[in-house]
matplotlib code that plots the C-alpha trace (Angstrom):
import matplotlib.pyplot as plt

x = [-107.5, -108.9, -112.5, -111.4, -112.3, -111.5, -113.1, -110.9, -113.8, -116.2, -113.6, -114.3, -111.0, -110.0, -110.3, -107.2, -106.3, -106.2, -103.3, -101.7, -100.0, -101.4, -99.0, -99.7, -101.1, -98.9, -98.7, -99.5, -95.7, -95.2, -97.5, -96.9, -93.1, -94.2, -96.6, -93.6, -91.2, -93.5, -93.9, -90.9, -90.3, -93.1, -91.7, -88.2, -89.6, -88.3, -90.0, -91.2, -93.1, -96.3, -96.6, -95.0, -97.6, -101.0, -99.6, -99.2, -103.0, -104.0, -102.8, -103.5, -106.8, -106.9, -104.8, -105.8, -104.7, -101.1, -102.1]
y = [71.8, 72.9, 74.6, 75.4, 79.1, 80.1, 83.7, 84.8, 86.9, 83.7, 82.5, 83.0, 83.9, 83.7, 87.0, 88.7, 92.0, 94.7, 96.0, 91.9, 91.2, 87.9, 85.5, 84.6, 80.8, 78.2, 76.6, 73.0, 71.9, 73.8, 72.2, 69.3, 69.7, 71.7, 68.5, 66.1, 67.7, 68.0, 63.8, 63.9, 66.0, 64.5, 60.8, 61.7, 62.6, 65.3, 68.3, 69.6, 66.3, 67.2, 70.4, 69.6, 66.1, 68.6, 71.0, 68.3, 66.7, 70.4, 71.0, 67.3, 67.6, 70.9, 69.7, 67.5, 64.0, 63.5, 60.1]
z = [32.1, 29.0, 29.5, 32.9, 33.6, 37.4, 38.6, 41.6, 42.4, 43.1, 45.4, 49.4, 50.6, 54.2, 56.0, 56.8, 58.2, 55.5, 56.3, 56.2, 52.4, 50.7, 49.3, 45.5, 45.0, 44.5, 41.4, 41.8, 41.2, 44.2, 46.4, 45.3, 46.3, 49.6, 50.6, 49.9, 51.5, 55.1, 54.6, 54.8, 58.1, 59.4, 58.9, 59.9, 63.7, 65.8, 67.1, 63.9, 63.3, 64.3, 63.0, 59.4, 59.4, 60.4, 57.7, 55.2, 55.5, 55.6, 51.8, 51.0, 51.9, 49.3, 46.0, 43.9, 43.4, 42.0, 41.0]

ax = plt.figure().add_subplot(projection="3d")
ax.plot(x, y, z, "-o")
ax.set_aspect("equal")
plt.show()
């Protein structure tokens, strides 16, 4: 991503409680595992289906393309 210069303080983060820690990012390795691994829940069925499938479109929906 040469030329690529991100300003954390340009960002809008969600609000949180101040006294709440925040997690560092993931890299994009990570979510890219994190999103395969909730297809994969979500495919397999049970009762973490639904949540693991919303959770998955959720970080889709924010990572870029692996293709």
């Amino acid at each position: 991503m040469d030329g690529y210069d991100l300003d954390l303080d340009d960002i809008d983060f969600a609000p949180v409680e101040h006294d709440v820690e925040r997690l560092r990012l993931l890299t994009l390795d990570e979510a890219y595992d994190l999103l395969n691994v909730l297809r994969r829940v979500a495919q397999e069925g049970g009762s973490a289906a639904g949540e693991a499938d919303r959770l998955a479109r959720e970080i889709g929906a924010r990572i870029p393309s692996a293709d």
